[in-house]
Each structure stands twice: as C-alpha cells, then as structure tokens.
N, C-alpha and C positions, 0 to 999 in steps of 0.2 A: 042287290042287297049291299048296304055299304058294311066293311066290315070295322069294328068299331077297338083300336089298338091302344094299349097302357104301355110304355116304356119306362124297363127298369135299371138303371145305370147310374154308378158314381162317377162316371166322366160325362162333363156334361157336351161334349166333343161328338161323342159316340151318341148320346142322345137324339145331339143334330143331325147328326148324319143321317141317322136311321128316318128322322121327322121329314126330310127332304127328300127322300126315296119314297115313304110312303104317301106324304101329300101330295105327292106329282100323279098317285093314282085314282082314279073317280069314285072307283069301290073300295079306297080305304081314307079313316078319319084318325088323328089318333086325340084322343078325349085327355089325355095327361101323363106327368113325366115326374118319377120320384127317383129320389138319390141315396137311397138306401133302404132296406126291407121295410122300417116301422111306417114310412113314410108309404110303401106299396102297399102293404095290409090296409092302410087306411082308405088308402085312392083304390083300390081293386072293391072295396066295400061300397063307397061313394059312387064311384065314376060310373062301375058297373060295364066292366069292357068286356068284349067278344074274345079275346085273344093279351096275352100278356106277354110281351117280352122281356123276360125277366137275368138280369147278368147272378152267375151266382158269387161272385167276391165282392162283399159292400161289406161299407163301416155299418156299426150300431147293430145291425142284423143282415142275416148272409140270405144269399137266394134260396138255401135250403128253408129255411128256417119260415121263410116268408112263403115260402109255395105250401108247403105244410100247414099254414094257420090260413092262407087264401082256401085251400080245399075245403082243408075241417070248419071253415065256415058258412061251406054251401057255395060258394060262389062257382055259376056255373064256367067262367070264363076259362077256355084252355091257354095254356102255361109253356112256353117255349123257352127254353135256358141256351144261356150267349155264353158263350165260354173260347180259350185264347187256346185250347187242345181240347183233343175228342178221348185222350186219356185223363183228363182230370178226373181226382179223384172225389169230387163229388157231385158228379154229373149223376153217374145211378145212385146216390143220395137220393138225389133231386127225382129221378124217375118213379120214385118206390115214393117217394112225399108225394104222387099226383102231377107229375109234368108230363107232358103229352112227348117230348123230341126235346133235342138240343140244337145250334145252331153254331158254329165258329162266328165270330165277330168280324173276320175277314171276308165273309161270302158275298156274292155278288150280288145288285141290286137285284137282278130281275129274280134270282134266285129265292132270295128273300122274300120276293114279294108273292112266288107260289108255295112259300112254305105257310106264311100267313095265311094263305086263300086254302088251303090244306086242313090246316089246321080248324081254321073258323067252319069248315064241313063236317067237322067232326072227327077226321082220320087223323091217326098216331101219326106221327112225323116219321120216325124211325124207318128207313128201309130192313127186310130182313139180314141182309148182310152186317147193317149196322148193330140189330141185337145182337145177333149172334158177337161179333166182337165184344161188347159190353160186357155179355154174359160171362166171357171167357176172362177178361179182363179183371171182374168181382167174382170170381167164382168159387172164393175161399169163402167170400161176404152171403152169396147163397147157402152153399153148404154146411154153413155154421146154423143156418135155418131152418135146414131143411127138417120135417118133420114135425114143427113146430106148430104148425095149424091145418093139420090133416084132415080137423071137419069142416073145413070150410067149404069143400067142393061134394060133399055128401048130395047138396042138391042138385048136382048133375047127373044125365042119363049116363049110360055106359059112353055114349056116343060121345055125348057133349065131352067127356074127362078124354076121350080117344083122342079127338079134336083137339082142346085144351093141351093134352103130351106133347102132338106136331106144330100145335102153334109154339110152345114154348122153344121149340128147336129153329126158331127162325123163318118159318117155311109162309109163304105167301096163300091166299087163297086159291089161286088158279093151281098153285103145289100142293094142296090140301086135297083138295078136287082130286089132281092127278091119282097121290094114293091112296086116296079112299073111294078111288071109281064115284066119284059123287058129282053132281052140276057143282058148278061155281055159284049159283044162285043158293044152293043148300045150303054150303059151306058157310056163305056171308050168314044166312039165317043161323045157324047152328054156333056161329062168332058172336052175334046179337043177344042169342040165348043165355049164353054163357056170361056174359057183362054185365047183363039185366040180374040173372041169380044171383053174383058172386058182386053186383053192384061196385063194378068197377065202371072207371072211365072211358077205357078204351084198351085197345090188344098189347097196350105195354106194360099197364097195369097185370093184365093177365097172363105175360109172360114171367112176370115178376113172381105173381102169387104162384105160378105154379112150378117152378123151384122152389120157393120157400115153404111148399105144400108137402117138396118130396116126391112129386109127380114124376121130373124130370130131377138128372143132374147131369152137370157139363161132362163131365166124364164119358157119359151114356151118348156123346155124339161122336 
C-alpha cells in the first residue's frame, strides 16, 4: 500500500527535504505541499492524503488552527505536528484539535519514515512515556477542565472507564494487560471499544478526554 503524504511548512527548505526522504521510498507518494494552514485546509480537502505533516508556526493560519478545521471536516487523514521542541506550547493544542503524534523537524530520515508508516496504520504516534510528559507538562491546561464533560464516557462499561483511567496514565497495552490480569488481545479490544463510543480517533485522543472528563488527574500518578 502506498502511503499517500501532504506536507505542511512555511519553509520551503524543509518541505524539500522531507520530499526527498519520502520519494526515495516505494510505499510513500507525497500528493502536495502547502505554506501555510489556509492553503492545507484546502489541499487536505482536495488532495485527500493518508497522513499529513503538518508544522505548527505558519503565517495566515497556524497548525493548530488548520488540524482543527481538517478534522471538523471529516477528513479521515491522520495529522503529525513538526515542531523545533517537544515542549512547545502548542503541541497539546494540536493533540486535543485531532493530531495523532508530533514529530521534532530534526529526526532522522529512516525515523521519519516509520513514524509515517505508523501512523497511516492507524496507531497514535505518541510513545507512553511521551504522554505521560505532555500530560505533566499542560497539566494546569487539563485540570482547569476537568470535570467539564463528565457524560461523555456514561457510555462506557465499568471495565471500558477502568481501562480508559490506566490508559490515561500512559500505560501501554501489554501494561494494561499486566494489571488487569487480562490477554493483550482483550486489552486492544477493550481500546477499540472505547474509541468507537467516545468516537475518538485514536488513544491520544482518549488520554486527553479522559483528564478533561475528571477521570484522571496528574496529581493521581
């Protein structure tokens, strides 16, 4: 399957680069290259990519701003944010608008090229060590929320919200497993469940909502 790549950056420097990394692979194409958000909202509509790498500092409109209006319009394509630190501060902007991972602008080619293949699979970019620091990072930005949409996860079993608490703490599936005495195979089901109800995109999505549910808070770890 080839995977099918939108590049988003106001240097058109870094654009190249990244075009020359991914053309050199058989399973990736990239379909087009915008220099600022109004210009990606448009091409994410049109082009219709598998995968978006999107910088979040552009003129006219910012990667936030432009991953928020790609989502809210359906577009199934998952959303990777370039960024020049992993403390910007609005990287969990961008996580919470519908971006799957972020990416430094300095990572290496071949790096790049399984975060893309990653990603186009469907999987959060984000290792759990990596939420977990984010979390802690905005954890004034959650707690100002928490509480705020407590019926959200009403449609969950006891199980699913149990699940749901440990995922938000960073914890992997095969560590979910561990303490919940469960298969690994339940676990991923039990992740899937939870997504489909609460119609998120993916487990970052869901680590998000559930701080801002009240579920968890950073304190609690």
């Amino acid at each position: 399957m080839t995977v099918r790549v939108m590049l988003c950056d106001d240097q058109a420097l870094v654009r190249s680069g990244f075009r020359m990394v991914l053309e050199a692979r058989e399973d990736m194409h990239v379909i087009g290259e915008a220099d600022d958000g109004i210009q990606a909202v448009a091409l994410a509509a049109h082009a219709k990519p598998d995968v978006i790498l999107m910088d979040i500092r552009m003129p006219n409109m910012d990667g936030v701003e432009a991953t928020r209006r790609i989502v809210a319009a359906g577009s199934p394509a998952r959303i990777v944010i370039l960024t020049t630190y992993d403390a910007d501060e609005y990287v969990f902007e961008t996580l919470r608008a519908g971006a799957s991972g972020f990416l430094l602008k300095d990572i290496e080619p071949v790096r790049l090229v399984e975060a893309i293949r990653i990603v186009a699979r469907g999987e959060a970019l984000l290792a759990p060590t990596v939420t977990r620091r984010l979390l802690d990072r905005f954890a004034h930005t959650l707690t100002a929320a928490a509480d705020a949409r407590p019926e959200v996860i009403e449609s969950l079993t006891e199980r699913e919200t149990e699940v749901l608490s440990l995922l938000a703490t960073g914890l992997s599936n095969l560590e979910l497993a561990d303490r919940l005495f469960l298969t690994e195979a339940t676990v991923k089901t039990h992740v899937s469940n939870i997504l489909r109800k609460l119609n998120l995109r993916d487990r970052v999505q869901a680590v998000v909502l559930a701080y801002e549910a009240g579920l968890v808070r950073p304190s609690s770890r």
